[in-house]
C-alpha positions as CSV (number, residue, x, y, z in Angstrom):
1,X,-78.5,-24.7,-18.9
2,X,-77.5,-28.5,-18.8
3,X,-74.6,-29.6,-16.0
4,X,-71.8,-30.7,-18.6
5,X,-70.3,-34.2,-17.8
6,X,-66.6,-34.1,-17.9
7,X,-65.1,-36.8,-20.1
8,X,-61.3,-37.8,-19.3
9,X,-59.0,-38.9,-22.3
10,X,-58.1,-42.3,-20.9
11,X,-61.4,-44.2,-20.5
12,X,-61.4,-45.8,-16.9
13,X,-59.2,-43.2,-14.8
14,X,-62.0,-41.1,-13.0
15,X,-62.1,-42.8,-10.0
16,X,-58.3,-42.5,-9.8
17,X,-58.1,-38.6,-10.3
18,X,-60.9,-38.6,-7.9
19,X,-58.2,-40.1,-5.1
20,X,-56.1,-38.2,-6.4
21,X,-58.0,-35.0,-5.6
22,X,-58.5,-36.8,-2.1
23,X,-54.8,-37.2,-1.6
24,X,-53.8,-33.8,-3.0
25,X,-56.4,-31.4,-0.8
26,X,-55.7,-33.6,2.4
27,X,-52.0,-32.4,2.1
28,X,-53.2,-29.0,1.3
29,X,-54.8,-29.1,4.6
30,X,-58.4,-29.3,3.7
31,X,-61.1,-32.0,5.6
32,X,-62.0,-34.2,2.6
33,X,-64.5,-37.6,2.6
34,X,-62.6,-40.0,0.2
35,X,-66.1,-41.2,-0.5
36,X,-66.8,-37.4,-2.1
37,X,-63.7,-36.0,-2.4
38,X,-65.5,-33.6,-5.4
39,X,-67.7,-31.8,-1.5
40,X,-64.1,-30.6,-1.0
41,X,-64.7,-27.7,-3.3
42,X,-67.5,-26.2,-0.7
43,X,-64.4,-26.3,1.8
44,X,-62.4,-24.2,-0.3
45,X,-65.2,-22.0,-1.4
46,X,-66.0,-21.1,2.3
47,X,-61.8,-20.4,2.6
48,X,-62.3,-17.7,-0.6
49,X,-65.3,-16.2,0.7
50,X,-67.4,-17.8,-2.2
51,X,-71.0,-18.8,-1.4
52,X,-71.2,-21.7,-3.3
53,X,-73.9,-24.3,-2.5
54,X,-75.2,-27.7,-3.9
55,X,-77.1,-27.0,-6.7
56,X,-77.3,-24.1,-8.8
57,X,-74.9,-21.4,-8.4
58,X,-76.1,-19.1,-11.2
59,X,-75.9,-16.3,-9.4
60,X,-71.9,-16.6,-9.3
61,X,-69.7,-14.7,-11.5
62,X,-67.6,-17.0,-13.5
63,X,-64.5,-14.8,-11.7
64,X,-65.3,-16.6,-8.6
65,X,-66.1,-19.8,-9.4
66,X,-63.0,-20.0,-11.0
67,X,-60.9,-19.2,-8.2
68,X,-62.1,-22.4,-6.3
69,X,-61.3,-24.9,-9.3
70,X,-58.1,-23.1,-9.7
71,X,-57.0,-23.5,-6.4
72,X,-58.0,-27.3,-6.7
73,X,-56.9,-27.8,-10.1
74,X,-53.6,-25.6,-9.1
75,X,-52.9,-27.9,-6.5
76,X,-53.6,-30.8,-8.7
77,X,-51.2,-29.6,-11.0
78,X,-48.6,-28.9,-8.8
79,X,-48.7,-32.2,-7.7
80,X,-48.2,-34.0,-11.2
81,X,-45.2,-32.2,-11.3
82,X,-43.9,-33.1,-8.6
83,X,-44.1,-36.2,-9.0
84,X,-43.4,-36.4,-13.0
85,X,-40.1,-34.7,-11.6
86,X,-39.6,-37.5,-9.3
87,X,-40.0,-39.9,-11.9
88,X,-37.4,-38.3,-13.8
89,X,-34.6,-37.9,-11.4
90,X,-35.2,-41.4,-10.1
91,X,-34.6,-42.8,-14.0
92,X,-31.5,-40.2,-14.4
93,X,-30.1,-41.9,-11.1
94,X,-26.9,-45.0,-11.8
């Protein structure tokens, strides 16, 4: 099966969500290389007892894989939130 490229909406923003990512697993406590901040997901992996490697990971169940990116993307998410609620309460202010 071929590795599927992720495409963002908004041509040009990868490198910022990648930063993003960096920014949002270093507060979650996790040891990330700003240079690869996408290695971080190995980290996490090891934390949920998921042997994922480099390379393929066929032998996975799409249960566990899933956990890691949701505990990235969750964290992600959370994040946005915050800070979209930030935005808000800072415009709603006299």
């Amino acid at each position: 099966m071929a590795r599927r490229r992720r495409r963002y909406a908004v041509p040009g923003v990868e490198q910022g969500m990648q930063s993003f990512k960096a920014n949002v697993m270093k507060q979650e406590g996790y040891a990330v290389d700003p240079n690869r901040p996408d290695d971080v997901k190995f980290e996490v992996a090891r934390e949920l007892g998921v042997p994922l490697q480099a390379g393929d990971n066929g032998h996975l169940t799409t249960e566990s894989v899933g956990h890691v990116g949701g505990k990235i993307g969750g964290s992600m998410v959370r994040e946005m939130i915050r800070l979209a609620q930030e935005q808000i309460a800072n415009r709603e202010q006299p």
